[in-house]
PyMOL Python script that loads the backbone (N, CA, C, O; Angstrom):
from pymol import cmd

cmd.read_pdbstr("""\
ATOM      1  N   UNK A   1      28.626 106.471  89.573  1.00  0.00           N
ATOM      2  CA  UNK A   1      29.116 106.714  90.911  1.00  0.00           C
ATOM      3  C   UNK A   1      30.497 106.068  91.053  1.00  0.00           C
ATOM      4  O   UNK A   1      30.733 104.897  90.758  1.00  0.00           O
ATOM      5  N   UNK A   2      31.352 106.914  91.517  1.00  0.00           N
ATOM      6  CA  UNK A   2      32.968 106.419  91.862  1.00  0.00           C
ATOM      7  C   UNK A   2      32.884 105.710  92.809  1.00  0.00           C
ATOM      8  O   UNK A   2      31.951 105.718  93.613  1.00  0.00           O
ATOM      9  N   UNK A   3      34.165 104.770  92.849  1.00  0.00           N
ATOM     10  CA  UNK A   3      34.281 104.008  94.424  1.00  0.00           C
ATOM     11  C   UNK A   3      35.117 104.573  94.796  1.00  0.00           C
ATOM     12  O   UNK A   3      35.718 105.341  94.044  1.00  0.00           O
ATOM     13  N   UNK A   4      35.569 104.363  96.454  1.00  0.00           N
ATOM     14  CA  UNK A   4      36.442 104.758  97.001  1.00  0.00           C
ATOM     15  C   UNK A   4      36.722 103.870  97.766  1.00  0.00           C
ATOM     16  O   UNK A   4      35.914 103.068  98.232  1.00  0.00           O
ATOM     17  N   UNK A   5      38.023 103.912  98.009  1.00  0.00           N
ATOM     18  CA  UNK A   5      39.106 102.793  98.592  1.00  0.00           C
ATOM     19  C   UNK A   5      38.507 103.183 100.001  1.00  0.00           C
ATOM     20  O   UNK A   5      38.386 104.387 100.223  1.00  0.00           O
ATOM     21  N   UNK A   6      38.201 102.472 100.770  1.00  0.00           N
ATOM     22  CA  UNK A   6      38.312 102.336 102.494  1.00  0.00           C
ATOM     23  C   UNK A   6      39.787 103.046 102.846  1.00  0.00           C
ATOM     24  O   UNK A   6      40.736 102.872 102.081  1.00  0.00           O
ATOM     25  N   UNK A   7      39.874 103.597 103.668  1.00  0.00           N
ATOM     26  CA  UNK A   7      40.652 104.177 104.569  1.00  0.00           C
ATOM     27  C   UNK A   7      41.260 103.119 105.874  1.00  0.00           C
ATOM     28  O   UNK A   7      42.125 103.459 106.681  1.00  0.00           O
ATOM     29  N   UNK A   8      40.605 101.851 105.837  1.00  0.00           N
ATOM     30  CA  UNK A   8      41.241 100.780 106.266  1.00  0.00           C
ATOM     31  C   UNK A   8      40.879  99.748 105.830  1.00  0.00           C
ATOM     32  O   UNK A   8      39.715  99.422 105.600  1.00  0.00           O
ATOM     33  N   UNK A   9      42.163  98.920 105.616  1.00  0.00           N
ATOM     34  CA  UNK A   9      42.010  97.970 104.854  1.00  0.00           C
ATOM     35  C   UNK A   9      41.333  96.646 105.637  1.00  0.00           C
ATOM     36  O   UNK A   9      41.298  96.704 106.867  1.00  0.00           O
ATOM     37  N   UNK A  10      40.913  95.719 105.118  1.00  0.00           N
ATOM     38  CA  UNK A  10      40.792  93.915 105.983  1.00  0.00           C
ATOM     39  C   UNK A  10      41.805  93.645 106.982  1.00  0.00           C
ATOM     40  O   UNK A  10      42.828  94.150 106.522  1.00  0.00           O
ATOM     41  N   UNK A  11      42.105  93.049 108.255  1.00  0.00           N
ATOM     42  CA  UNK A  11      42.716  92.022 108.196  1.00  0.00           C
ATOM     43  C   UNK A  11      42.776  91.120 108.268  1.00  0.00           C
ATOM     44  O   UNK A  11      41.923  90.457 108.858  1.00  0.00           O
ATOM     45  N   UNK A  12      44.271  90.401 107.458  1.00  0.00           N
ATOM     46  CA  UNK A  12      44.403  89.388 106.998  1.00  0.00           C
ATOM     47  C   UNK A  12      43.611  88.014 107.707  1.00  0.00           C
ATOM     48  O   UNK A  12      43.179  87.179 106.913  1.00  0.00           O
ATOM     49  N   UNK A  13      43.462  87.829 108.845  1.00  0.00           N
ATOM     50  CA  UNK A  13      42.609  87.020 109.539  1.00  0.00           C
ATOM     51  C   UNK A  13      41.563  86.887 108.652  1.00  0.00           C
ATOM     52  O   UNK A  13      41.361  86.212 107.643  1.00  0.00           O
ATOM     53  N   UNK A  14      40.789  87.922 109.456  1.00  0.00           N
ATOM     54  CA  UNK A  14      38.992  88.251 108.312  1.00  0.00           C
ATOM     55  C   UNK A  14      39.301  87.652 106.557  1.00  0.00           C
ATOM     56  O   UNK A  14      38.880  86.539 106.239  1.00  0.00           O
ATOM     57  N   UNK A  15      39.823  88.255 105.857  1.00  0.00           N
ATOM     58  CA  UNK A  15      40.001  88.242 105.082  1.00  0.00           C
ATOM     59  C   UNK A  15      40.081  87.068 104.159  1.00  0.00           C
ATOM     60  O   UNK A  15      39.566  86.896 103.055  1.00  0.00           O
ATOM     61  N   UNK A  16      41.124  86.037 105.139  1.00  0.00           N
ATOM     62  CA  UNK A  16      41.427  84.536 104.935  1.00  0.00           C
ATOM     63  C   UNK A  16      40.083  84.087 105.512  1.00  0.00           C
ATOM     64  O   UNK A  16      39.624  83.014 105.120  1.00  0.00           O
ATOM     65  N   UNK A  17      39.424  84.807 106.397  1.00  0.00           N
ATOM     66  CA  UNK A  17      38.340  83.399 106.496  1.00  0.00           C
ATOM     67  C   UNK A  17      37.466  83.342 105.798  1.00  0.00           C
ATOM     68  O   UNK A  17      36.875  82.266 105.711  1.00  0.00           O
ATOM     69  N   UNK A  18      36.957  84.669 104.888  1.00  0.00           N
ATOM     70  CA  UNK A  18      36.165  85.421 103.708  1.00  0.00           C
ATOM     71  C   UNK A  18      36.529  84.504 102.799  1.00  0.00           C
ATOM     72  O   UNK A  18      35.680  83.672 102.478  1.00  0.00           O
ATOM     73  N   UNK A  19      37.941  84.447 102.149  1.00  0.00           N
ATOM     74  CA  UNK A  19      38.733  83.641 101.148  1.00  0.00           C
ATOM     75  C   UNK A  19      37.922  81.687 101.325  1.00  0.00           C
ATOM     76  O   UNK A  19      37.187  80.978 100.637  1.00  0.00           O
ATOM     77  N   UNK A  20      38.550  81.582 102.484  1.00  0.00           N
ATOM     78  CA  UNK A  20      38.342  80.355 102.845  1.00  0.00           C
ATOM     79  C   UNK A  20      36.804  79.939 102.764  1.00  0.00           C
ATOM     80  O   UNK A  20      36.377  78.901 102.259  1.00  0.00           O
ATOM     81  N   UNK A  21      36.131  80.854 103.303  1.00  0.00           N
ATOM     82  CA  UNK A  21      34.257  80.487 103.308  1.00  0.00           C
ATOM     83  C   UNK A  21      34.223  80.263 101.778  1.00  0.00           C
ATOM     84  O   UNK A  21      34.012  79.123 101.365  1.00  0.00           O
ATOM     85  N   UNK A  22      34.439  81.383 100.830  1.00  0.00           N
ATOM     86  CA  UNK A  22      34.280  81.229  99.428  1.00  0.00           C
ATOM     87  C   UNK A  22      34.743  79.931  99.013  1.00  0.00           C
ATOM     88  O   UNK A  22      33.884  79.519  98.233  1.00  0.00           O
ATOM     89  N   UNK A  23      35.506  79.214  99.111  1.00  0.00           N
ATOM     90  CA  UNK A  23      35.915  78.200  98.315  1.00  0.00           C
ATOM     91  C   UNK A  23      34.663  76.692  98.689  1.00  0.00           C
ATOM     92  O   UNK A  23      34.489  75.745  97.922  1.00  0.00           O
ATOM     93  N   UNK A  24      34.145  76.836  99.695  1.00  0.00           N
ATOM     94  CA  UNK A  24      33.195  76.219 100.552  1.00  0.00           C
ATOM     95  C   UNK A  24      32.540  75.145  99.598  1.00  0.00           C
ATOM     96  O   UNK A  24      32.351  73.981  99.951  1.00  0.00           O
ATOM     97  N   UNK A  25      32.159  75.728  98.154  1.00  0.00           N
ATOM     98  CA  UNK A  25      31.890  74.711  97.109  1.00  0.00           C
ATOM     99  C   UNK A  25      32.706  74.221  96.084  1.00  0.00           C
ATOM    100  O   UNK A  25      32.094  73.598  95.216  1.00  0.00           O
ATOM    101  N   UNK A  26      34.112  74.345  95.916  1.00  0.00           N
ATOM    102  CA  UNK A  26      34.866  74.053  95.012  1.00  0.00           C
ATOM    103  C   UNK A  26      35.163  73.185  94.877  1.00  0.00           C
ATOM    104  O   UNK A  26      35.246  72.664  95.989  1.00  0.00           O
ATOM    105  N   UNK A  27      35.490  72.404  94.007  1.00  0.00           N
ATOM    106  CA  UNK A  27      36.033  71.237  93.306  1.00  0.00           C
ATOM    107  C   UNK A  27      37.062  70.803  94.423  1.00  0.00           C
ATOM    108  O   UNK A  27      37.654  71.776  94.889  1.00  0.00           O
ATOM    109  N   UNK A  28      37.448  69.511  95.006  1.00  0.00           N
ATOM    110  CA  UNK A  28      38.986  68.954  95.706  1.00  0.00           C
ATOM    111  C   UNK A  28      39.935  68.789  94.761  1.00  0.00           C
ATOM    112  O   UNK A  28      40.348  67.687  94.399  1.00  0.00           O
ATOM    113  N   UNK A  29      40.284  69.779  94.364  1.00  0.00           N
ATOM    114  CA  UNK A  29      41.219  69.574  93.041  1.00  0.00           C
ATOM    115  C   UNK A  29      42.563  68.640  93.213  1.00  0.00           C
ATOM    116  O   UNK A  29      43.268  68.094  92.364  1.00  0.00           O
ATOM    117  N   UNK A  30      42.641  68.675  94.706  1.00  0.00           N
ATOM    118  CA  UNK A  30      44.338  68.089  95.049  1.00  0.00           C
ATOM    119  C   UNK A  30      44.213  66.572  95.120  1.00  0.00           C
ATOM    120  O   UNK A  30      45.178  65.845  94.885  1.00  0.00           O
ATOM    121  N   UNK A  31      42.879  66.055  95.484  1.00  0.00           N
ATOM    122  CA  UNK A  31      42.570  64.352  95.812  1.00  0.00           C
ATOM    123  C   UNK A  31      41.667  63.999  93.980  1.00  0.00           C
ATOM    124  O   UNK A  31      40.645  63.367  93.711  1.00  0.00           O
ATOM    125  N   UNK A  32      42.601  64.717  93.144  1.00  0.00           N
ATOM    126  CA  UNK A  32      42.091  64.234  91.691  1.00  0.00           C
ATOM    127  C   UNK A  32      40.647  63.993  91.079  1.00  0.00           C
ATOM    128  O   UNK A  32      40.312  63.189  90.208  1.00  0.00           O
ATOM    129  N   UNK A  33      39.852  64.959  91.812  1.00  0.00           N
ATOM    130  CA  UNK A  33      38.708  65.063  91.530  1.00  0.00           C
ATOM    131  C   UNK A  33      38.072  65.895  90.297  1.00  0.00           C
ATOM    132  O   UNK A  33      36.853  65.952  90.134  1.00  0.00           O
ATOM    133  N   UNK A  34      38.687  66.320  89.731  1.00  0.00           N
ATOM    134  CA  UNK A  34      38.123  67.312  88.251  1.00  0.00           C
ATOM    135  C   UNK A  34      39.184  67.164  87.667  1.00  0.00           C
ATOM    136  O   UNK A  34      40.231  67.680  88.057  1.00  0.00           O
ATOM    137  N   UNK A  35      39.069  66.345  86.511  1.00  0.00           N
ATOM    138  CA  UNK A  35      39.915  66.068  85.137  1.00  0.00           C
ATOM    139  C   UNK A  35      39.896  66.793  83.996  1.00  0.00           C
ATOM    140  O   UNK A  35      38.835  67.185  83.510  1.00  0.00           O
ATOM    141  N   UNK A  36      40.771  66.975  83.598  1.00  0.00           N
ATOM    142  CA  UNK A  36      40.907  68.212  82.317  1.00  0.00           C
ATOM    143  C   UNK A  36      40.764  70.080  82.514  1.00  0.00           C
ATOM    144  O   UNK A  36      40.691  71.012  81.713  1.00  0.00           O
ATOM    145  N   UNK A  37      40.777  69.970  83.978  1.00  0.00           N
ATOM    146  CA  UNK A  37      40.683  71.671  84.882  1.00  0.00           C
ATOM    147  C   UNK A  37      42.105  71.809  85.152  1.00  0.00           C
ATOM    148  O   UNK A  37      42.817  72.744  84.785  1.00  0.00           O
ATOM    149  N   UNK A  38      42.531  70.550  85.985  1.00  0.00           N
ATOM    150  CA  UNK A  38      43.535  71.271  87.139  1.00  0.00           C
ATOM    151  C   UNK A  38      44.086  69.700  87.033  1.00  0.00           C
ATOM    152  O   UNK A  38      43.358  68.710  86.974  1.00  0.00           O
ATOM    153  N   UNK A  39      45.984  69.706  87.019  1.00  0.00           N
ATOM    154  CA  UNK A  39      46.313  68.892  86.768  1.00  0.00           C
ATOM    155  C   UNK A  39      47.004  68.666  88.261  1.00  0.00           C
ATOM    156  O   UNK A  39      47.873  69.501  88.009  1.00  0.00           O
ATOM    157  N   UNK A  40      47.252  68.356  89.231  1.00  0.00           N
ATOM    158  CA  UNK A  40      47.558  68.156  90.489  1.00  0.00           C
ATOM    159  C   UNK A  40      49.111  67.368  90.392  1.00  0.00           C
ATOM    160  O   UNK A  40      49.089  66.183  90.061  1.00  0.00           O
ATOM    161  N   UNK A  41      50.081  67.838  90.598  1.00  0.00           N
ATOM    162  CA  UNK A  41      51.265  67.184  90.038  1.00  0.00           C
ATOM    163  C   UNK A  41      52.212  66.505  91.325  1.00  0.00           C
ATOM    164  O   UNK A  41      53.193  65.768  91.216  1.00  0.00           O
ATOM    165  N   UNK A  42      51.554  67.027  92.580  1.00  0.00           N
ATOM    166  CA  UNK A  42      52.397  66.644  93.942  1.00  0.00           C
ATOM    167  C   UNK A  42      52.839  67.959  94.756  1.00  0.00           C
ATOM    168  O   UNK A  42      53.323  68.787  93.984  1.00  0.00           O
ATOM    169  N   UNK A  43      52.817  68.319  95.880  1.00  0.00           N
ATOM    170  CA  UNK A  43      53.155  68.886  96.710  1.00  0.00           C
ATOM    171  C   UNK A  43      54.336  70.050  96.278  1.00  0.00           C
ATOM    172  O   UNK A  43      54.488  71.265  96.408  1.00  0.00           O
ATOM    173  N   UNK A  44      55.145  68.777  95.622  1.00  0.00           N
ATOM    174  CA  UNK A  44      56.494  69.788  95.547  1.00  0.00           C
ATOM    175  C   UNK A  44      56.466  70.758  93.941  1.00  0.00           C
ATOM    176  O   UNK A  44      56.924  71.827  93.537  1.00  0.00           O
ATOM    177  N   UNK A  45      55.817  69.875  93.518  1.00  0.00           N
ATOM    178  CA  UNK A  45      55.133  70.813  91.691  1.00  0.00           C
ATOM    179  C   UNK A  45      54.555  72.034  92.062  1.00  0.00           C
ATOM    180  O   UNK A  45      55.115  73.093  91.779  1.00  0.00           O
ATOM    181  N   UNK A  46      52.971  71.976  92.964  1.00  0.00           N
ATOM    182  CA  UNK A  46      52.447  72.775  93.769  1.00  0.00           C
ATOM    183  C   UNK A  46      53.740  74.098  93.880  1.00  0.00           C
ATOM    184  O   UNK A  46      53.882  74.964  93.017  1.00  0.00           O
ATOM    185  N   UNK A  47      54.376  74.008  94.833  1.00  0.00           N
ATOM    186  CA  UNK A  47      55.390  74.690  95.638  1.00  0.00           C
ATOM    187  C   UNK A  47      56.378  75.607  94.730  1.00  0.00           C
ATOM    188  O   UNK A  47      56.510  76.830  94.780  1.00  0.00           O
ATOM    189  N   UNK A  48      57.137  74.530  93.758  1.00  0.00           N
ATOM    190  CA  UNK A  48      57.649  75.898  92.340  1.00  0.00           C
ATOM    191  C   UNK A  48      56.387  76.401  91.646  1.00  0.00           C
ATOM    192  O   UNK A  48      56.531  77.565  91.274  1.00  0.00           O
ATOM    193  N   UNK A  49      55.502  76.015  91.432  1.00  0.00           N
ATOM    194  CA  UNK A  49      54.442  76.841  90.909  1.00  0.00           C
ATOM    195  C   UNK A  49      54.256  78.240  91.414  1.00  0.00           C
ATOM    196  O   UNK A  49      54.121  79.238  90.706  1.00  0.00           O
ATOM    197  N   UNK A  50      54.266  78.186  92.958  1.00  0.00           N
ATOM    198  CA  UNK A  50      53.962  78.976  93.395  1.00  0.00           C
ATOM    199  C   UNK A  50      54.946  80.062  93.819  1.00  0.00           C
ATOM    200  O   UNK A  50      54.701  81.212  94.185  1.00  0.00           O
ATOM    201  N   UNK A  51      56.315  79.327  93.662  1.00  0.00           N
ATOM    202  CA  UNK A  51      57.292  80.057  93.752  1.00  0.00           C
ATOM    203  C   UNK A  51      57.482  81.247  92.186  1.00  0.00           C
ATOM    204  O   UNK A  51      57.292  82.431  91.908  1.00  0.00           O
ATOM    205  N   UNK A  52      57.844  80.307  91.695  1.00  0.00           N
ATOM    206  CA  UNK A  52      57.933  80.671  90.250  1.00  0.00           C
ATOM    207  C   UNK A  52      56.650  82.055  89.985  1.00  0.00           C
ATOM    208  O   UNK A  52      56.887  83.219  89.660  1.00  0.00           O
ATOM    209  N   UNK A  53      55.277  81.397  90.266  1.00  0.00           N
ATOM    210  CA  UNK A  53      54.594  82.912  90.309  1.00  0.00           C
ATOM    211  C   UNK A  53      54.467  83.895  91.044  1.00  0.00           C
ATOM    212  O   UNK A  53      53.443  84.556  90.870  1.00  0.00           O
ATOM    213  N   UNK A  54      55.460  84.356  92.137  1.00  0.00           N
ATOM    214  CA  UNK A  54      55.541  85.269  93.278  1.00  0.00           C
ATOM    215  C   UNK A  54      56.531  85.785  92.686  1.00  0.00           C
ATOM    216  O   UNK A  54      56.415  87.010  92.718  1.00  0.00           O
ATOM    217  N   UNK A  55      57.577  85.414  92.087  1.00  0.00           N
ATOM    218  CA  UNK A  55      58.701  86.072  91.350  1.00  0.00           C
ATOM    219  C   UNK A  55      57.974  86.849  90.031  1.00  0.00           C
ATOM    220  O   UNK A  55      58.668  87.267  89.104  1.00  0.00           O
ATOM    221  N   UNK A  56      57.131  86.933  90.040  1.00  0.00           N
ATOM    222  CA  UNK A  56      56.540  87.633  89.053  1.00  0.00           C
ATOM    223  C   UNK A  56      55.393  88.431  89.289  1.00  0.00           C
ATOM    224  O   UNK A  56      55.083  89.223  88.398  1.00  0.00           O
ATOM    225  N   UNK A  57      54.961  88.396  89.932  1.00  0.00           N
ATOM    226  CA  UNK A  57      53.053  89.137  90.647  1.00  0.00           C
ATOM    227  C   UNK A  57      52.631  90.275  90.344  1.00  0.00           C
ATOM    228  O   UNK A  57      51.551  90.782  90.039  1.00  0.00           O
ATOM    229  N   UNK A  58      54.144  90.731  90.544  1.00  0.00           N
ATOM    230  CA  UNK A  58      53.377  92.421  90.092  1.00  0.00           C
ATOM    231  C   UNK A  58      53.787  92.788  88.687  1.00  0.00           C
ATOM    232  O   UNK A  58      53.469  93.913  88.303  1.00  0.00           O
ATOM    233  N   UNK A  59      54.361  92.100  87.977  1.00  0.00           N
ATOM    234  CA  UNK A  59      54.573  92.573  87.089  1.00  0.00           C
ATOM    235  C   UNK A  59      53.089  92.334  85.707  1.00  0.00           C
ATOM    236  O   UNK A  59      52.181  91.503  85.676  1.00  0.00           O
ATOM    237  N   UNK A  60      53.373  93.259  84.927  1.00  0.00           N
ATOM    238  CA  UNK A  60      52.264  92.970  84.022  1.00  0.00           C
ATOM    239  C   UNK A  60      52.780  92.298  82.517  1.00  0.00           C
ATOM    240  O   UNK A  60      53.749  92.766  81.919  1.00  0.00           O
ATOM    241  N   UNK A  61      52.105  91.308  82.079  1.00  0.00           N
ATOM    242  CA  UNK A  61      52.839  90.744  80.975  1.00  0.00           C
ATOM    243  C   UNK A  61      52.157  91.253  79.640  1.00  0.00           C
ATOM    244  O   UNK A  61      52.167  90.629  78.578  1.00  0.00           O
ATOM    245  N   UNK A  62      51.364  92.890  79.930  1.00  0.00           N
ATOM    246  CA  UNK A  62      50.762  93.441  78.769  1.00  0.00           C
ATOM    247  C   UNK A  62      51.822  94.280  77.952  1.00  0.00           C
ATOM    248  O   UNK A  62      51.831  94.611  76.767  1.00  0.00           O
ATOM    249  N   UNK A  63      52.878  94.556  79.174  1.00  0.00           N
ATOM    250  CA  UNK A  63      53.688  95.450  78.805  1.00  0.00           C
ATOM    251  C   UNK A  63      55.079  94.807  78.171  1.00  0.00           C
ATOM    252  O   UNK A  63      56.171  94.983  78.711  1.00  0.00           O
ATOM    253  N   UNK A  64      54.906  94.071  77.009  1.00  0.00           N
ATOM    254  CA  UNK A  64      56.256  93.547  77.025  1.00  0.00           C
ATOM    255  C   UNK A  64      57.533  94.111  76.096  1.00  0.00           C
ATOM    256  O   UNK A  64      58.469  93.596  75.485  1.00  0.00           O
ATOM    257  N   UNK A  65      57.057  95.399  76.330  1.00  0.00           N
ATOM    258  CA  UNK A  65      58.928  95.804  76.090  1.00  0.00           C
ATOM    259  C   UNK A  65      58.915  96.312  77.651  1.00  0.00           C
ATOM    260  O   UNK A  65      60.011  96.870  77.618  1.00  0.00           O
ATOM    261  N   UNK A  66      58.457  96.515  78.988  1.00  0.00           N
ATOM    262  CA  UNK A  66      59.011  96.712  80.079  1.00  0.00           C
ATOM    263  C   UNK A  66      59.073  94.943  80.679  1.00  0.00           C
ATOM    264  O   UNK A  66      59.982  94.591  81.431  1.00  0.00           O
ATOM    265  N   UNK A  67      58.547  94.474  80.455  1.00  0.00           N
ATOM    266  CA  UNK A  67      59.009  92.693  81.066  1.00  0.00           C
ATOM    267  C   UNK A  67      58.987  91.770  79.518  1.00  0.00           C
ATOM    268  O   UNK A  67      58.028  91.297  78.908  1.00  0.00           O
ATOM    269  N   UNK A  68      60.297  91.755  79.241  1.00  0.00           N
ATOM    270  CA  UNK A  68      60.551  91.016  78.141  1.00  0.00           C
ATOM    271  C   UNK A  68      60.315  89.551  78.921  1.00  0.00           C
ATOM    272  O   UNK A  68      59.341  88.814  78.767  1.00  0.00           O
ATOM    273  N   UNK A  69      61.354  89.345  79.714  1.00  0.00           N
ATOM    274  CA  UNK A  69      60.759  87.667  80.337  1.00  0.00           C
ATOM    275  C   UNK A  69      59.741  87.354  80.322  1.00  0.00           C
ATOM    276  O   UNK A  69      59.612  86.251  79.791  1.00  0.00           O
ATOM    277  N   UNK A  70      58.191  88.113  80.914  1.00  0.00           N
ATOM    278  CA  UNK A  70      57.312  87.330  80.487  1.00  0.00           C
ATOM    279  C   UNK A  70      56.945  87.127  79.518  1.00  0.00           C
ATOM    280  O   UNK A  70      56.216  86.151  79.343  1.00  0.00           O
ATOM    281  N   UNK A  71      57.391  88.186  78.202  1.00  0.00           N
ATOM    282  CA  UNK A  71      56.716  87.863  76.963  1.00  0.00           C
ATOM    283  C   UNK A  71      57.319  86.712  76.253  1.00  0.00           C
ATOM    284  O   UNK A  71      56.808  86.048  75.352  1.00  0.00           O
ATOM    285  N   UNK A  72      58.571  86.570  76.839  1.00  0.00           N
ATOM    286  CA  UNK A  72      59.083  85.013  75.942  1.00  0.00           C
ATOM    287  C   UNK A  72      58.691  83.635  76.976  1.00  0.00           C
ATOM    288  O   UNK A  72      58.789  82.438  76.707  1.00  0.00           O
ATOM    289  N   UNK A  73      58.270  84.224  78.102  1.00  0.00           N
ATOM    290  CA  UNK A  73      58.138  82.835  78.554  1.00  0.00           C
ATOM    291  C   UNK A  73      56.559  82.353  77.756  1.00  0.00           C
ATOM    292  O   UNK A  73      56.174  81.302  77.243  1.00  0.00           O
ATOM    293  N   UNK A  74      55.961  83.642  77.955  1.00  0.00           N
ATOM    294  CA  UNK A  74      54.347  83.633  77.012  1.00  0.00           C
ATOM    295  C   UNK A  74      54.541  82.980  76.121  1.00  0.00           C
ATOM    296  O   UNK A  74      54.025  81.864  76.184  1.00  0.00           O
ATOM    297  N   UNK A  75      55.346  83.307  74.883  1.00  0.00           N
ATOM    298  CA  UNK A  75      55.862  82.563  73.523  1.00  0.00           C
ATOM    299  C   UNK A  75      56.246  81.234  73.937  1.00  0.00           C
ATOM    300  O   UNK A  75      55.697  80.340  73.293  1.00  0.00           O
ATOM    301  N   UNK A  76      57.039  80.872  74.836  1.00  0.00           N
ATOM    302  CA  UNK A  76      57.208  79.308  74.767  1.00  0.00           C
ATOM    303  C   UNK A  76      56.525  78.484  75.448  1.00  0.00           C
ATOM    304  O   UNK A  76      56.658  77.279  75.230  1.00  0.00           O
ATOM    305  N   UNK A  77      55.599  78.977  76.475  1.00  0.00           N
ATOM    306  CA  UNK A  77      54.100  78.498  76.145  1.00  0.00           C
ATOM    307  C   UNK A  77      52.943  77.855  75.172  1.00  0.00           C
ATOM    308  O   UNK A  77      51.787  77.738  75.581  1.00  0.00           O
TER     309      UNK A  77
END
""", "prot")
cmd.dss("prot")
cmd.show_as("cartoon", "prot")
cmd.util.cbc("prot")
cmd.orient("prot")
């Protein structure tokens, strides 16, 4: 059986509070509570992280003769 996309999507409200309920049991990763998962580096580490991966989101790094950048950043990884 196929799925089919809804004809309307979430919103973002709902959606975030869906997001938010889910995390309900997760690790406090930011007050250094799980070692060797998640390395918590400060607010502002956080922040280019997240920058740094929005400059990239849609792209796919399977394809790397159409996004060479990610494939060398992959390599120097």
């Amino acid at each position: 059986m196929a799925s089919v996309l809804p004809k309307q999507g979430v919103p973002w409200g709902d959606l975030e509070k869906r997001l938010k309920a889910g995390q309900a049991n997760d690790v406090d990763w930011r007050r250094g509570r799980l070692s060797g998962l998640v390395y918590f580096g400060g607010d502002d580490v956080l922040q280019v992280a997240k920058d740094a991966y929005m400059m990239f989101f849609s792209e796919n790094a399977l394809g790397q003769k159409a996004f060479p950048s990610l494939h060398r950043m992959e390599n120097e990884i």
